[in-house]
N, C-alpha and C positions, 0 to 999 in steps of 0.2 A: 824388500822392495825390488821388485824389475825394472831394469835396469836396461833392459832387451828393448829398442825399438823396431815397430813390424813395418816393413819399407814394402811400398807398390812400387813396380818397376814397370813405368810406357816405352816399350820397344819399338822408336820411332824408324832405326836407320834403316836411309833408301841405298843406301854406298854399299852395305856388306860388310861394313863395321860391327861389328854387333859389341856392345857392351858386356862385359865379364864382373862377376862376381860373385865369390861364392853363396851359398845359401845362407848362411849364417856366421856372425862372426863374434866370439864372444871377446877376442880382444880387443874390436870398434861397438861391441854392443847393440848389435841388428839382427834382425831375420829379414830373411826375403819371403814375405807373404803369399804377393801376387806379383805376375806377370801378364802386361797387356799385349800380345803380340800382334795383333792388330795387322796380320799379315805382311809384317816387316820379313818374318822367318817362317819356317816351317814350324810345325807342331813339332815334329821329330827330333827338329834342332833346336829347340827350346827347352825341348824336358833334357835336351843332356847336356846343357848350358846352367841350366833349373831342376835337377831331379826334386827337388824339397818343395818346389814355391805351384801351387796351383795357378795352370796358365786360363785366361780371363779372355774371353771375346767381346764386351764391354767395357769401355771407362767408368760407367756407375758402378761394376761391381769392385773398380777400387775404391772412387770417390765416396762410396755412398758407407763405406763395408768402418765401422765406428772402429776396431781395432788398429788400423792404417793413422801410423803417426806420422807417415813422412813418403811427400811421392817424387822419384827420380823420373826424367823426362830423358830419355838417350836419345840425345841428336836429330834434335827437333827442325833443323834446318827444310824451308822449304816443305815442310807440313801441312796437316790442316788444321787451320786458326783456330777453329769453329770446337776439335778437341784440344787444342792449347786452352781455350778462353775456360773450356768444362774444367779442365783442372786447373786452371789457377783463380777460377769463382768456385772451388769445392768447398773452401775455408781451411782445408790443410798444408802444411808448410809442402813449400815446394822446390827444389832443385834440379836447376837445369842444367843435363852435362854433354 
């Protein structure tokens, strides 16, 4: 049985905060799938934040993508509502940090 859940990660921060974590963890049990960078950060600094997770210029290609057990939302503050609402009406669990 896997055991492994595949996590989308929405790279929302406007600060320059950016959210850390590794690709994969098999002592929590995750991979980092996708990453939406959504022009929070650079391409550049995303693959070396994410060398492992394929970075995403769409929200459907997490929401939609059936593998995606689980979508983290980093620092959502001051957003746009319109893709908060897309992923929290995708049907996949979701966590906002």
């Amino acid at each position: 049985m896997n055991t492994f859940k595949n996590i989308g990660l929405v790279e929302c921060s406007k600060s320059g905060k950016i959210f850390k974590m590794p690709s994969t963890s098999s002592l929590h049990g995750y991979n980092l799938k996708k990453v939406l960078i959504d022009g929070s950060i650079s391409e550049g600094h995303a693959r070396n934040l994410y060398p492992d997770a394929e970075l995403v210029q769409e929200i459907q290609e997490i929401t939609t993508d059936k593998d995606i057990d689980l979508v983290l939302v980093s620092a959502p503050q001051g957003y746009n509502r319109e893709l908060l609402s897309t992923i929290m009406s995708s049907g996949k669990p979701v966590r906002i940090l």
